[in-house]
C-alpha positions as CSV (number, residue, x, y, z in Angstrom):
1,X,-58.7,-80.0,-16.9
2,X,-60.5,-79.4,-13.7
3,X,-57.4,-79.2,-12.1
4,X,-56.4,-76.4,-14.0
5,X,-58.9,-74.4,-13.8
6,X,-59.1,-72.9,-10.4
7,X,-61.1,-69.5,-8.9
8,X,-60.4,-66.4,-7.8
9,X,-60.8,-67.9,-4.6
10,X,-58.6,-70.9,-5.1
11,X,-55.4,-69.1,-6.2
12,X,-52.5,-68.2,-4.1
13,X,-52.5,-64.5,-2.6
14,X,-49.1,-63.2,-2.0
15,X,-46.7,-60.4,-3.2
16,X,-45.5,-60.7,-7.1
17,X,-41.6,-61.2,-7.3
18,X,-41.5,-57.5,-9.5
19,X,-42.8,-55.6,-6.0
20,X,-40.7,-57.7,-3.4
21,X,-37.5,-57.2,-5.7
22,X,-38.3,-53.3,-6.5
23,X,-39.1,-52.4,-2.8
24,X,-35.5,-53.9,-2.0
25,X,-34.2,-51.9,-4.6
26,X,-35.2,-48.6,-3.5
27,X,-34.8,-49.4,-0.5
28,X,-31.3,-49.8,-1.5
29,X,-30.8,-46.3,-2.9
30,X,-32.4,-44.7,-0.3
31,X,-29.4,-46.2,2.1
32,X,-26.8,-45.9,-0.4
33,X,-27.8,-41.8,-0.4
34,X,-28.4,-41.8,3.6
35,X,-24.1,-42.9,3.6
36,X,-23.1,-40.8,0.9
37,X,-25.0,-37.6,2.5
38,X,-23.7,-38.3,6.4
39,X,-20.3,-39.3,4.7
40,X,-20.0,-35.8,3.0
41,X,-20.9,-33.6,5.8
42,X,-18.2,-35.4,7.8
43,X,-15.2,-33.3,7.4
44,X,-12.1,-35.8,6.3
45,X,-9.6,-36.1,9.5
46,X,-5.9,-35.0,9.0
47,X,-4.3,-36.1,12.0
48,X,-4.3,-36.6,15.5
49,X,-4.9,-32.2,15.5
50,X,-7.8,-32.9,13.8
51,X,-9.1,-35.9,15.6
52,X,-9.0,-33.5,19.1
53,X,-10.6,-31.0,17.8
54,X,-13.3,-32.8,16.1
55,X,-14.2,-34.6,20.0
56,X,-13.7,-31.0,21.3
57,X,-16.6,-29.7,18.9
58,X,-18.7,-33.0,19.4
59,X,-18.2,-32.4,23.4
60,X,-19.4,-28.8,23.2
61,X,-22.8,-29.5,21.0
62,X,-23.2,-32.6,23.7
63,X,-23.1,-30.7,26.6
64,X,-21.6,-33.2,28.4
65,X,-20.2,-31.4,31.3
66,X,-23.9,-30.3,32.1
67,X,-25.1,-33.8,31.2
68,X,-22.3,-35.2,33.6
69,X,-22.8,-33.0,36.5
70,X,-26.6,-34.0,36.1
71,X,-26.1,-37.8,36.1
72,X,-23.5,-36.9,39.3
73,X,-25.8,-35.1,41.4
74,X,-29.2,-37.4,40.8
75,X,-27.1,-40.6,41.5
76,X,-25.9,-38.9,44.7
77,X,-28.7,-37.8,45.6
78,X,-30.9,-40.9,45.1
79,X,-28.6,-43.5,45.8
80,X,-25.2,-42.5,48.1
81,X,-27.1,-40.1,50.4
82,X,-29.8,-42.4,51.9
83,X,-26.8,-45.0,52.4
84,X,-24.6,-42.0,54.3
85,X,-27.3,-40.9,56.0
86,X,-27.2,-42.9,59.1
87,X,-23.3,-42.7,58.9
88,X,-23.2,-39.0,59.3
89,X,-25.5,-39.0,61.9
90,X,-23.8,-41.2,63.7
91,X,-20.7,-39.4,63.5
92,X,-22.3,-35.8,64.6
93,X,-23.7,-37.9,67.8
94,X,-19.9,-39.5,68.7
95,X,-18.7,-35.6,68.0
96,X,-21.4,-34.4,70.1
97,X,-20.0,-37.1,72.8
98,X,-16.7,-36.4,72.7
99,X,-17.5,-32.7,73.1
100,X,-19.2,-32.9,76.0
101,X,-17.1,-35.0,77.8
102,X,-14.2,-32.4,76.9
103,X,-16.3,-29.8,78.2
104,X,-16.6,-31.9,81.9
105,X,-13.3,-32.2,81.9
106,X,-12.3,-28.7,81.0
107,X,-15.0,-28.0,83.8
108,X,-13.5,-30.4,86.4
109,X,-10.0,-29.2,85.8
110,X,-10.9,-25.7,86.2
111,X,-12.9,-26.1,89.5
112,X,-9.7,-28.0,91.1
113,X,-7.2,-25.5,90.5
């Protein structure tokens, strides 16, 4: 009898089954409506026409040639360029070489005729 008579204090706290089993519930309806709503506004595709011109329209809201020119030009920027950097200079110095000693040359030549 003791046994069974146990406090406020004593009993288990938790959720009742009723709550745990109506929040999955509507949270069922809510995603059942969600996919019925997305799956309505999608217009039904034909053919390959249709498929084109449905990733032609997607493309255009996307802007995805800005988006891609974006990406292009920070990923130059920050990562090729600092590696090409020393290349290019390099280059402009051996051009700058091979100038002037095509210059002394030219130079030579002309003062021995």
């Amino acid at each position: 009898m003791v046994q069974e008579e146990m406090t406020a204090e004593e009993q288990p706290i938790g959720l009742p089954a009723g709550a745990i089993l109506a929040t999955a519930i509507a949270a069922g309806v809510v995603a059942f409506m969600i996919r019925r709503a997305r799956r309505a506004s999608e217009a039904p595709v034909q053919g390959p026409g249709d498929v084109a011109e449905a990733i032609r329209a997607r493309a255009r809201e996307a802007d995805l040639p800005g988006r891609t020119a974006t990406a292009t030009r920070e990923f130059m920027v920050e990562r090729v360029l600092p590696e090409i950097k020393p290349l290019l200079l390099d280059l402009v110095q051996d051009a700058r070489g091979y100038t002037d000693q095509g210059f002394k040359r030219l130079e030579k030549s002309i003062k021995d005729l």
